[in-house]
C-alpha positions as a printed Julia matrix, in Angstrom:
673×3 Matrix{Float64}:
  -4.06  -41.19  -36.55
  -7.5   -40.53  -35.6
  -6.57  -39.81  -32.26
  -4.13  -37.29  -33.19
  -7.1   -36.14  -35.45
  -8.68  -35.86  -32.42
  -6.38  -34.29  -30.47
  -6.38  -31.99  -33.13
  -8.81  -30.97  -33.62
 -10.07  -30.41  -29.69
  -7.02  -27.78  -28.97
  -8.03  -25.76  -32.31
 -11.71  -25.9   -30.55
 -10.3   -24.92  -27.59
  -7.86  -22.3   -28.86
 -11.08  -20.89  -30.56
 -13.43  -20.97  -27.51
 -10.4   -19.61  -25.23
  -9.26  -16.72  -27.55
 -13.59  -15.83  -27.87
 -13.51  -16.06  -23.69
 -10.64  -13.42  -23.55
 -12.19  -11.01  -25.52
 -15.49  -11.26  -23.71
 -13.27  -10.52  -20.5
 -11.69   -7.99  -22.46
 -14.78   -6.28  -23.29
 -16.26   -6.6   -19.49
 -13.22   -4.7   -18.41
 -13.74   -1.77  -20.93
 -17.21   -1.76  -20.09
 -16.47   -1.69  -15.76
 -17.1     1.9   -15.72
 -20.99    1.16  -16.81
 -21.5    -1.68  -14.37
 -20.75    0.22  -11.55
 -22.38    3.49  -12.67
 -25.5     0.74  -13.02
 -25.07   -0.31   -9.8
 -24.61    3.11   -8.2
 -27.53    4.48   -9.96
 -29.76    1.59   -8.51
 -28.59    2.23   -5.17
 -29.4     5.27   -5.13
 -33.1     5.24   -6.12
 -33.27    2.25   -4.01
 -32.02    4.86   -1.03
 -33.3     7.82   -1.49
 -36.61    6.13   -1.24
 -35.33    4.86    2.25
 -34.31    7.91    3.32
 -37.51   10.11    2.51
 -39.39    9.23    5.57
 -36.18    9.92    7.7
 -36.39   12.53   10.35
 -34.85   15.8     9.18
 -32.73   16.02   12.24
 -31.88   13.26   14.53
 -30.35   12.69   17.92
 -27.82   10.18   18.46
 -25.06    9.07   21.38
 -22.25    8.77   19.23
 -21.84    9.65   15.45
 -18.67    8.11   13.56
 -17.99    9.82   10.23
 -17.06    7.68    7.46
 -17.22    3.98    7.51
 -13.48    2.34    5.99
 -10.9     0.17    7.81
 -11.11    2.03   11.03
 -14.92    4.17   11.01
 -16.48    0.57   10.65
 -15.21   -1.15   13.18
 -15.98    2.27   15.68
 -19.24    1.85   14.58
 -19.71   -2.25   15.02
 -18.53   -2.07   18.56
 -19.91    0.98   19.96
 -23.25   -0.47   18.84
 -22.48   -3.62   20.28
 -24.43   -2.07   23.7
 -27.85   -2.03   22.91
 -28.07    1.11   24.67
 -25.67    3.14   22.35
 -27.33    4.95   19.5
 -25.22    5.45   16.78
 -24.84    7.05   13.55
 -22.08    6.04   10.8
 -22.07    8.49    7.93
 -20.88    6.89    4.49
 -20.46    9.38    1.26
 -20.79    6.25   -0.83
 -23.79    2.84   -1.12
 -23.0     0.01   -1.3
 -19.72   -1.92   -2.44
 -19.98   -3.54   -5.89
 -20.07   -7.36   -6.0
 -16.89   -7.32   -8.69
 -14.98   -5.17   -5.81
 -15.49   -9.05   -3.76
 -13.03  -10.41   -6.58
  -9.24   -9.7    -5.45
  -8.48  -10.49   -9.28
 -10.53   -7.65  -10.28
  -8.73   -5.59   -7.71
  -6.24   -4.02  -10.18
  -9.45   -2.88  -12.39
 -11.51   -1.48  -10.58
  -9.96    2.05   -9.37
 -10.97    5.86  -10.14
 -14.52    5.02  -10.85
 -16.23    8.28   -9.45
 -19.11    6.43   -7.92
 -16.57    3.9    -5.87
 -13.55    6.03   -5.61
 -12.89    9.56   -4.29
 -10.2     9.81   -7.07
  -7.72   12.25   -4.98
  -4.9    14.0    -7.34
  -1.67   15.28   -5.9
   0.01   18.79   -6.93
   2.63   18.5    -9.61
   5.69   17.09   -7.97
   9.23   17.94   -8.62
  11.1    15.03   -7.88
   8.39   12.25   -8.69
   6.41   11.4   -11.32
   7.59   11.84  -13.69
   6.03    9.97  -16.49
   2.73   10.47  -15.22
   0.58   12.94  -16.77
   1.15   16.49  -15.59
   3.71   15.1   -13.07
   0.57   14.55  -10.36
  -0.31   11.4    -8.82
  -3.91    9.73   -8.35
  -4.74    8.96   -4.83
  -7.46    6.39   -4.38
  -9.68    6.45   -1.64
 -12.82    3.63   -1.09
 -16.2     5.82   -1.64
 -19.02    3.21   -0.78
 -19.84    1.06    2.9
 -16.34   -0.24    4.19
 -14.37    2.57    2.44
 -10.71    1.64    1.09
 -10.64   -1.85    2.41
 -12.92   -2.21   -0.69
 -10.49   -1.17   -3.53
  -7.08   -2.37   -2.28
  -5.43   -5.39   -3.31
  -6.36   -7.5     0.16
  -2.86   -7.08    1.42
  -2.72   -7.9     5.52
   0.3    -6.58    6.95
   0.94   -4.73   10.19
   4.19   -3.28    9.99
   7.87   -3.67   12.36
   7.24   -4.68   16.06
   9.58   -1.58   15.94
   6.99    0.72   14.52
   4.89    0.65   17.18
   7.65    0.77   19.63
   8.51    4.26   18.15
   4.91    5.25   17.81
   4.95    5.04   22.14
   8.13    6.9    21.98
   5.89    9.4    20.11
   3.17    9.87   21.91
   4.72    9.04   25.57
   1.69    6.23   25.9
   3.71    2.83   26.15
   0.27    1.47   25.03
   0.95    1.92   21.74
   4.24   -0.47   21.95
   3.3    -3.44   19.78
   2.94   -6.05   22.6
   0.23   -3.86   23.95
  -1.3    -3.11   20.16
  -1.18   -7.1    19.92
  -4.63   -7.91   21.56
  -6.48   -5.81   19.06
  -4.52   -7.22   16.16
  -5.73  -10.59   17.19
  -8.84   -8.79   18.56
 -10.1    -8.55   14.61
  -8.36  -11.78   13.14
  -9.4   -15.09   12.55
  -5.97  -16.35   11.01
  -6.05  -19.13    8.64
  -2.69  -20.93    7.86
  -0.54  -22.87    9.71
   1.28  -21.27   12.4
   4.91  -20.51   12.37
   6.39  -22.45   15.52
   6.08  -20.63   18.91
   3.85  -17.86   16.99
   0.6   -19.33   18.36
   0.26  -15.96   20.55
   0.75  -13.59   17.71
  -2.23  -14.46   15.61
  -6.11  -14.35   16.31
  -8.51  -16.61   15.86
 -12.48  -16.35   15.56
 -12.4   -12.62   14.86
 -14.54  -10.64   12.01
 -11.51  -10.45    9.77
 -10.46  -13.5     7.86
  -6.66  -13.44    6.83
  -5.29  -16.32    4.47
  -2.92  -17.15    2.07
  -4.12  -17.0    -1.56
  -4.52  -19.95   -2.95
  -2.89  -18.86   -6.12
   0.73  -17.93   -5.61
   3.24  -18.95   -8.54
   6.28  -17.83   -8.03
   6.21  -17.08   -4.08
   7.87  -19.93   -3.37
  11.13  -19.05   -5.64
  10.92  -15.43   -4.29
  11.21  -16.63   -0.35
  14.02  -19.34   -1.7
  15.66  -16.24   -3.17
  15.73  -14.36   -0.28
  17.16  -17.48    1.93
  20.18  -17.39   -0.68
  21.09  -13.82    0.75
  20.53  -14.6     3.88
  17.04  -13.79    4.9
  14.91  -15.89    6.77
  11.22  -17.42    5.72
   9.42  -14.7     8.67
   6.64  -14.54    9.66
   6.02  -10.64    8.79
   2.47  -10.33   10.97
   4.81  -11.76   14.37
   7.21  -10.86   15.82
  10.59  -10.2    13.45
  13.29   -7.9    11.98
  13.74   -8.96    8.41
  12.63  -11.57    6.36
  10.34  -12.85    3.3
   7.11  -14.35    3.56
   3.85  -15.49    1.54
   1.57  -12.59    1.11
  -1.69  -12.46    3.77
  -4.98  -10.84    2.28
  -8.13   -9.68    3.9
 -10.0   -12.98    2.16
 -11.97  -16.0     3.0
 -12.32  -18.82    0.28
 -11.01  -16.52   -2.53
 -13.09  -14.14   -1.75
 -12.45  -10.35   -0.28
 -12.75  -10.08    3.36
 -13.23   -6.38    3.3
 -14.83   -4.38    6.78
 -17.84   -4.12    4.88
 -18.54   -7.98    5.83
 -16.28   -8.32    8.81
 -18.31   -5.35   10.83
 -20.69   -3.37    8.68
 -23.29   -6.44    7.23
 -22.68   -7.98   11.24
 -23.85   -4.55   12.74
 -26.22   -3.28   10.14
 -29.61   -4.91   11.08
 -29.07   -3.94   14.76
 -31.76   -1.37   16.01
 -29.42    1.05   17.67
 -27.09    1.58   14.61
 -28.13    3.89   11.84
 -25.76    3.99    8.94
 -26.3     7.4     6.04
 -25.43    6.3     2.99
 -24.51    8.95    0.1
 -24.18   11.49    2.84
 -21.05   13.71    3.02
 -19.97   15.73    6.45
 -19.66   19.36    5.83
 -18.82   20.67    9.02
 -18.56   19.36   12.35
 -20.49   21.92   14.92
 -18.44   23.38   17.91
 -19.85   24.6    20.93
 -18.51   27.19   23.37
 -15.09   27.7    25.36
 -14.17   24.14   25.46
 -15.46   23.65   21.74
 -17.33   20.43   22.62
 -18.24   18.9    19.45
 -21.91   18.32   19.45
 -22.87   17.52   15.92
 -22.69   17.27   12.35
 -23.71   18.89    9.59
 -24.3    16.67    6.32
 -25.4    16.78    2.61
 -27.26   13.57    1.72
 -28.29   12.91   -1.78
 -28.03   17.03   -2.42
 -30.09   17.66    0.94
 -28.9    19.34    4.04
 -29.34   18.31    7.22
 -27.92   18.32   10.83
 -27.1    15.24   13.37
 -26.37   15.51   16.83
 -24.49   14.0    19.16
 -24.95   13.63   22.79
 -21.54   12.04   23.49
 -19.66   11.81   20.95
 -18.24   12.59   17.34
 -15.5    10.36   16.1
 -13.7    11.64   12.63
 -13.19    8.35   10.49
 -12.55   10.02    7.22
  -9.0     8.81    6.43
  -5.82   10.84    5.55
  -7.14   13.43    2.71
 -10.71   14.06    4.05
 -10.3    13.86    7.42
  -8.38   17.14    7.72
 -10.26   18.74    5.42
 -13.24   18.52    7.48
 -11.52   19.51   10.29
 -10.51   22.43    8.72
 -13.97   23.38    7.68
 -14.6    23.24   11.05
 -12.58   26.01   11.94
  -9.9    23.26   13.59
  -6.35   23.46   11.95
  -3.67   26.23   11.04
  -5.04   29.43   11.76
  -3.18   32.03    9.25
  -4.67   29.27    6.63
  -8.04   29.48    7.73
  -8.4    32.95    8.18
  -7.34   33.09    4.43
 -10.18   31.33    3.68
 -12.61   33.28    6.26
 -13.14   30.28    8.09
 -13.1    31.73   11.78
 -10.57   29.45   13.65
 -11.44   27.71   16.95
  -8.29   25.15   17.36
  -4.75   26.19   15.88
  -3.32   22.95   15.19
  -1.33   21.03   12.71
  -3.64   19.69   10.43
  -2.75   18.25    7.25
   1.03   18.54    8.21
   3.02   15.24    8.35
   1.57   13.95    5.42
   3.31   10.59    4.19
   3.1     8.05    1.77
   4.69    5.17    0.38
   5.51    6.28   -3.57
   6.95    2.42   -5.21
   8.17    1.68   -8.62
   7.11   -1.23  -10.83
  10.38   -2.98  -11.66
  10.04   -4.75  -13.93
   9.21   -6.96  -16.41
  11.78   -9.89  -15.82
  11.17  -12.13  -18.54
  11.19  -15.77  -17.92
  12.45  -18.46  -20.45
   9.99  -20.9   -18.78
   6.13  -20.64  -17.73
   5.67  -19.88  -14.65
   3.67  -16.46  -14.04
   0.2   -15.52  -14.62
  -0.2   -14.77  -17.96
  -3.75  -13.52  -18.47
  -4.97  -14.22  -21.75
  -3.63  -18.18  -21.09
  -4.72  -18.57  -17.5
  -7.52  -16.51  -17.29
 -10.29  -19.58  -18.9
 -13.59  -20.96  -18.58
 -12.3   -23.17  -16.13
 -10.45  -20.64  -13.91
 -13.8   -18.92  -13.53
 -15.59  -21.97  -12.62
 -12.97  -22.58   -9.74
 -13.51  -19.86   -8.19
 -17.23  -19.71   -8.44
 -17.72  -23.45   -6.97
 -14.17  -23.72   -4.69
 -12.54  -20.35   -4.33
  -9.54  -21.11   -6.26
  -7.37  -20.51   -9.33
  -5.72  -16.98  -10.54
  -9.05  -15.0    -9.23
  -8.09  -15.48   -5.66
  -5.14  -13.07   -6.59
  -4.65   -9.1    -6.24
  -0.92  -10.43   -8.17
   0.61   -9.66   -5.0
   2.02  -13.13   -4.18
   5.11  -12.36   -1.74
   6.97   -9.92    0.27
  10.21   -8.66    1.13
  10.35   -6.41    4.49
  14.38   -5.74    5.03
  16.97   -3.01    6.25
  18.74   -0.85    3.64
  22.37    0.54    4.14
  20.96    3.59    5.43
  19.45    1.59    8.32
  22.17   -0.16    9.24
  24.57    2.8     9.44
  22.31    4.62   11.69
  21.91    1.63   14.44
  18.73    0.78   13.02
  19.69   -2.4    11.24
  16.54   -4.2    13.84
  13.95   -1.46   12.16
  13.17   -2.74    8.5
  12.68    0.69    6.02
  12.28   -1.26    2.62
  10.15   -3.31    1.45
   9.65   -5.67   -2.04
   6.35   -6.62   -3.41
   5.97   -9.43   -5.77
   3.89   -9.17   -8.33
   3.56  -12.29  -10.34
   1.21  -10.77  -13.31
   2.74  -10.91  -16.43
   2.33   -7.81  -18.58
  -1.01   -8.38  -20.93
  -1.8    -5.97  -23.74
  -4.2    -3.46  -22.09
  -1.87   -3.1   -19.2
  -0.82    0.44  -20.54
  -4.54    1.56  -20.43
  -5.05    0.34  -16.98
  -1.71    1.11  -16.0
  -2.88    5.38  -16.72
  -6.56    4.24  -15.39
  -5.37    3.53  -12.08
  -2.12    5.71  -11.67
  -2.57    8.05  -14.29
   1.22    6.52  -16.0
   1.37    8.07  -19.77
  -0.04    5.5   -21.84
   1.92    5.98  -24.89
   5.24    6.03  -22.62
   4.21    2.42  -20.94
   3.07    1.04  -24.48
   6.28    1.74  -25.89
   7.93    0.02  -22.67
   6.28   -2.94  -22.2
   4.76   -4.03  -25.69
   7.97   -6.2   -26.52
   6.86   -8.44  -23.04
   3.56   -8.36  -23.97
   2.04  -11.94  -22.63
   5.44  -13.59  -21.89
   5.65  -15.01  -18.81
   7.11  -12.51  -16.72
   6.84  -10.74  -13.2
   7.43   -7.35  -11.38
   9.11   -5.78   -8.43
   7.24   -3.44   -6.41
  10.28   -1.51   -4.89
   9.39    1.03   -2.21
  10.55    2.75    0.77
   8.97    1.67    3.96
   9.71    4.66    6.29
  10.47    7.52    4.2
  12.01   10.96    5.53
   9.92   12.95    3.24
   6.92   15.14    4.48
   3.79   16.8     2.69
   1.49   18.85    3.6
  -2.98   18.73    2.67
  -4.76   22.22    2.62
  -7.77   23.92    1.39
  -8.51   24.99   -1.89
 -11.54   26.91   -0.3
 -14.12   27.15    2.0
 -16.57   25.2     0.3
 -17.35   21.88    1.12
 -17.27   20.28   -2.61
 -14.0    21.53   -3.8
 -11.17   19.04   -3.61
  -7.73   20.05   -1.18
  -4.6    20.82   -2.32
  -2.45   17.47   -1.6
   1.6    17.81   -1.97
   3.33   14.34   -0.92
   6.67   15.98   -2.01
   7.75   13.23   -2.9
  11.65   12.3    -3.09
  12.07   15.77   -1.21
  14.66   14.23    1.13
  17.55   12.88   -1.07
  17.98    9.53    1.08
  14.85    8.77    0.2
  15.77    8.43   -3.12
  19.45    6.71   -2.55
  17.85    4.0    -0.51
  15.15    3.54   -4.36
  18.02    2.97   -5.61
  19.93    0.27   -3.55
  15.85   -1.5    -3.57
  15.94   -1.66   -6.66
  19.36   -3.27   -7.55
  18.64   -5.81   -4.68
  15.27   -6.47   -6.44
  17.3    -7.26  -10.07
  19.93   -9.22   -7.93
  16.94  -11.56   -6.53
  15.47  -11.99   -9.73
  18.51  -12.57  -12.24
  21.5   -13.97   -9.72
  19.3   -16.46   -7.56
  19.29  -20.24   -8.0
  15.38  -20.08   -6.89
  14.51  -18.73   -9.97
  16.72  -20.21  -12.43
  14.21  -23.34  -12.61
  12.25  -21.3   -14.74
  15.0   -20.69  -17.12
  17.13  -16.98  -18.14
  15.32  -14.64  -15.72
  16.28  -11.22  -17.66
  14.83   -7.59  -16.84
  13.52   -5.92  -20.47
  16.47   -4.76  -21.87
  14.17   -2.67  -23.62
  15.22    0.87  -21.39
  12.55    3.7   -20.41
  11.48    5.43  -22.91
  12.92    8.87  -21.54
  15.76    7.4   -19.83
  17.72    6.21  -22.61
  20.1     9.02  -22.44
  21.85    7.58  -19.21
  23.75    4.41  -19.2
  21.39    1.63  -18.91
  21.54   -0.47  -14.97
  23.27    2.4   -13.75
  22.53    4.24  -11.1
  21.46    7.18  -13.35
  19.48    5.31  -14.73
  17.74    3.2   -11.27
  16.88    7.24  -10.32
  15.32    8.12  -13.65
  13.34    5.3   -13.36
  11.93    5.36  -10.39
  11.07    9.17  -10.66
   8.98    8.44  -14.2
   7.58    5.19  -12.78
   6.05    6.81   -9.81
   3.48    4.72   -8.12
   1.74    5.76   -4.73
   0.82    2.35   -2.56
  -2.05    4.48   -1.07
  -0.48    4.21    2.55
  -0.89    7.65    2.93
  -0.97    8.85    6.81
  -0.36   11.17    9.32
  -2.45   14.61    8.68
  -3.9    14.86   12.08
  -0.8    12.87   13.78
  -0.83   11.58   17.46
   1.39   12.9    19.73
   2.41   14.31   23.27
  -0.16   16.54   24.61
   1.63   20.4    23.87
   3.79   18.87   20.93
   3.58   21.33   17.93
   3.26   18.14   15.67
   0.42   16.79   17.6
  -3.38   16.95   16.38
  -4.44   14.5    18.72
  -3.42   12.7    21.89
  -2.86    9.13   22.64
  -6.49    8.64   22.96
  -7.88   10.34   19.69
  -9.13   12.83   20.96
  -8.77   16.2    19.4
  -6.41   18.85   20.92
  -8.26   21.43   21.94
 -11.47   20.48   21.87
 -13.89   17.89   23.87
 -16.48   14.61   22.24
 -14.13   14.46   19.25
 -11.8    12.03   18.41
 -10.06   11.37   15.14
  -9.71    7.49   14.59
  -8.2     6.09   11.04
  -4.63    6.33    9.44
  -4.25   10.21    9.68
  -3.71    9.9    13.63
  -0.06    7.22   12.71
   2.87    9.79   13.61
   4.99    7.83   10.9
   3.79    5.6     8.42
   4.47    2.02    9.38
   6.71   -0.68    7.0
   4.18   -1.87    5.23
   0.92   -1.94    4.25
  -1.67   -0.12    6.69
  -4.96   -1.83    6.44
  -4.97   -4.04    9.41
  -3.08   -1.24   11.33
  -6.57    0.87   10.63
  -8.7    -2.17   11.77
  -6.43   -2.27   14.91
  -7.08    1.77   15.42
 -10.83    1.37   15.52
 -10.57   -1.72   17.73
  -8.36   -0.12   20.2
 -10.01    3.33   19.72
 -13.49    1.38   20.56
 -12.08    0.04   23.88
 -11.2     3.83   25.07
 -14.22    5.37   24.15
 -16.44    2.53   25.58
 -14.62    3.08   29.04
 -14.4     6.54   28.99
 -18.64    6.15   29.11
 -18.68    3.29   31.67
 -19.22    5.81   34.53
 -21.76    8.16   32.79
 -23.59    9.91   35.42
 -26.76   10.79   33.27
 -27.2     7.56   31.1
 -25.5     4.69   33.61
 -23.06    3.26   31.29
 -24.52    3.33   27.88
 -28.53    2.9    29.58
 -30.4     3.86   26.69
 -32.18    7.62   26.28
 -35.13    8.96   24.35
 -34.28   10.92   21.73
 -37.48   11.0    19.2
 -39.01   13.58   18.59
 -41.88   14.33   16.36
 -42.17   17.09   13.45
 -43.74   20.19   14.09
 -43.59   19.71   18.17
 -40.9    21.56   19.7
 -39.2    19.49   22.32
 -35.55   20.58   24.11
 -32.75   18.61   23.38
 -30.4    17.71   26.22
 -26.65   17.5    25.12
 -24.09   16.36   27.65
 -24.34   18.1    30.91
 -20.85   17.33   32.18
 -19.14   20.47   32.49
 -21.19   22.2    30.12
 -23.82   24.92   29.3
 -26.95   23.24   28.64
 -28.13   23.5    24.72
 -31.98   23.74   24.08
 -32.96   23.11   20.24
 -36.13   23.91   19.27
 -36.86   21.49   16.44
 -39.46   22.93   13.51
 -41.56   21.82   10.41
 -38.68   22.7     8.77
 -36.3    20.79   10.15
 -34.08   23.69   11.43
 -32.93   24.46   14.6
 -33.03   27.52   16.71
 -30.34   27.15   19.18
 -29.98   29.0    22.87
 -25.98   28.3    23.86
């Protein structure tokens, strides 16, 4: 008796204690927006002290503009020659130590200081129940850009993408066997290999990839799949279709963002010079060829110009890299010219926009335990994992598994080897603030998803992320104006092309066929989507196909995999903004290098396919220099000059007019061209 007493009387204590815990949590959430407005704030002062003996303009070799997935590793390995000065320009500071948690992934988007917080135009076909019909677009604002707010998933796409993507641009470098290298370039893969797959994966590079260590429910999922017929692949090798574990961007639990794969490596070297809470304005063209020689910046509200005596390289990702390019009088010309922005390249910018727009399916309500249920698994002792071994529930974005498959549509147009869906599992059960961070982070009506989801409140339960991995649908990005601080007008149209929408459909009835009709998951009981329908799509016959579509186009959620606005092509191809080797139609020194260059968005997720851009992009522009005549390679130049002295500054001579600056007290420049 007195051990029941006992007993007792420890799982009230605990009940207590755990139930106080949650609410603390609770309230850290609610108060995330202060933390990192904190932290911001400090970084700032902590900079601009920094930066106030910096010289007002400054001369560098190569200057890389913006520092995510792709800009970061640019600037790591271009520095890696002593003898290369370089210059990475980052609107944000530095990341946040809760962005290191991939359980805090999920809370910590569209925080101004962190997050560029991109909105889409009201769509027609999408959106539906989000408010005003526009999407939120999250981009990474702070030293390793997006790689810092995603949810750590490492996925490269189809071998078949890249196959395409040479078919494309008429460079069979771009197949994936000759894409591999750099893939394995930046990895340093940590999980047993599939067998004969030794070749695929890296090992020792900046990037650690691993299997969370938390992952209920991935095991029934890839069971699930093998009941239909679909193979346990290895989705970063070589395959066509198949179901695998989830792969993040982590070491030990712990994000492995670019930030510490290349920028914290790079950072203390001499030669690199990294602008923190600086935005680009305008990149400065000179003459017939419109050699790119410099940039002009606003850091911490002050103006001021760098220049570049090789190179610039545009690393601003899919929404801001064509809108600097456009300010810089590089893009569609009628469009320009409405905005009185003189053009001096008409090209294609911000066409071939594309995206990967999902659906939550979901919840499927388990009879059993089995999922992450927050307010039970999130404990005193889960936090204490992580902090002393890197494991337990915090090691997870709730991305566990994957699905990366054919539809119908692929199979009837002889494509059946070139996967174009793909399934997401998300093994988070729906908690009681969901709604709120649900229209936080995707801007989903928080009255519509309360009414949804409150009867699954904290049962154990998962979702289906259904989306379309190579969608027909195009968009378009363009100016609002010619000033620098207004936002662009960004139109995924969405659902535009109707198959895009059929093959939503089929997803996500083969998503409900895995989850309810499997044996896999039948050991945690009935495995039941809500029968509670969408609120606004009770009119239609519930499961039907009338009412799949009106689901998907309220529950409307980007992946952020947006790419394509200055796409690579065949030199003289109207769709083409750049050429096989980045560089800029038109122009010479500039080269666009991040996920606007990908002519069509890959399968899957496109983080390491950025990190494999800027390690393959790095290779080309290292050996275009090899041969210098002037510097011998990368042999290192003087390029400091002293305020108040004027002093000419020598751009690159190859083919070009010399350019004599005459530097003042001021800081400005008085240019002969």
């Amino acid at each position: 008796m007195d051990l029941i007493l006992t007993l007792g009387s420890s799982s009230i204590l605990y009940g207590i204690v755990q139930n106080y815990f949650i609410h603390v949590v609770y309230w850290f959430f609610s108060s995330m927006g202060v933390f990192v407005a904190i932290w911001d704030k400090g970084d700032k002062i902590s900079y601009r002290i920094h930066s106030h003996f910096d010289s007002p303009v400054e001369v560098f070799d190569f200057i890389v503009v913006g520092s995510g997935p792709s800009g970061a590793v640019v600037a790591n390995r271009l520095s890696e020659n002593p003898n290369s000065k370089v210059l990475l320009i980052e609107a944000g500071g530095e990341p946040t130590p809760w962005q290191m948690v991939p359980g805090l992934s999920p809370y910590m988007l569209h925080y101004d200081q962190i997050d560029w917080g991109h909105v889409t135009v009201p769509q027609q076909h999408a959106c539906y129940g989000l408010k005003d019909r526009r999407s939120t677009w999250s981009q990474g604002k702070s030293l390793g850009g997006t790689s810092n707010l995603n949810f750590l998933v490492h996925l490269r796409g189809s071998p078949s993408d890249y196959d395409r993507w040479a078919n494309i641009t008429g460079d069979p470098s771009w197949t994936y066997e000759n894409v591999l290298p750099y893939f394995r370039k930046s990895e340093n893969f940590r999980r047993e290999w599939f067998p004969g797959s030794e070749h695929v994966h890296g090992k020792g590079g900046p990037v650690s990839v691993e299997i969370p260590a938390y992952r209920p429910l991935a095991d029934s999922f890839i069971n699930a799949g093998k009941e239909f017929g679909y193979d346990h692949a290895d989705l970063n090798g070589y395959y066509t279709q198949g179901f695998d574990y989830i792969h993040y961007a982590a070491h030990n639990g712990r994000r492995s963002a670019v930030f510490d794969a290349y920028i914290r490596r790079a950072r203390r070297r001499p030669n690199l010079t990294i602008y923190k809470f600086t935005v680009a304005n305008k990149i400065l063209l000179h003459g017939h060829l419109n050699e790119a020689y410099g940039v002009e910046y606003s850091k911490l509200g002050r103006w001021g110009t760098a220049y570049a005596t090789k190179e610039v390289i545009v690393s601003g990702g899919t929404v801001q890299t064509p809108k600097l390019l456009m300010l810089s009088g590089i893009g569609p010309a009628d469009h320009l010219l409405s905005f009185g922005i003189k053009p001096k390249v008409n090209l294609p910018v911000g066409n071939n926009l594309q995206d990967h727009m999902s659906t939550y399916l979901g919840p499927f309500i388990m009879d059993a335990p089995g999922s992450f249920v927050f307010p039970r698994d999130v404990t005193i002792g889960a936090l204490r994992d992580y902090a002393l071994k890197g494991t337990g529930p915090l090691t997870t974005s709730s991305v566990a598994a994957t699905a990366i498959y054919s539809s119908s549509y692929a199979y009837e147009h002889g494509e059946s080897h070139w996967p174009d869906m793909q399934i997401l599992l998300s093994i988070a059960s729906i908690y009681t603030t969901f709604p709120r961070h649900l229209h936080k982070g995707f801007r989903v009506d928080e009255k519509l998803s309360y009414k949804y989801y409150k009867p699954s409140f904290n049962k154990d339960s998962f979702t289906m992320v259904v989306s379309v991995g190579r969608p027909l649908s195009r968009g378009y990005i363009r100016l609002k104006s010619a000033n620098p601080k207004d936002e662009v007008l960004i139109d995924p149209r969405y659902y535009e092309r109707e198959e895009d929408a059929l093959r939503m459909i089929e997803g996500m009835k083969f998503a409900t066929m895995l989850a309810e009709n499997s044996q896999a998951f039948k050991e945690y009981g009935r495995v039941k989507l809500t029968s509670n329908p969408l609120p606004g799509c009770e009119n239609v016959p519930y499961r039907s196909d009338s009412y799949w579509d009106c689901y998907m186009r309220t529950i409307s959620i980007t992946l952020h995999h947006s790419v394509g606005t200055a796409s690579m092509g065949k030199y003289g191809s109207p769709h083409a903004v750049v050429d096989s080797q980045f560089r800029v139609i038109g122009t010479k020194g500039l080269r666009v290098v991040d996920a606007s260059v990908i002519p069509e968005v890959p399968v899957s997720n496109i983080q390491a396919v950025c990190i494999m851009l800027g390690e393959k992009a790095s290779d080309i522009i290292a050996n275009a220099w090899l041969n210098d005549p002037l510097l011998g390679g990368f042999k290192k130049r003087s390029s400091k000059f002293k305020s108040g002295k004027k002093k000419p500054l020598l751009f690159r001579l190859d083919g070009i007019t010399k350019v004599t600056a005459n530097i003042t007290e001021a800081g400005t420049t008085n240019s002969t061209l």
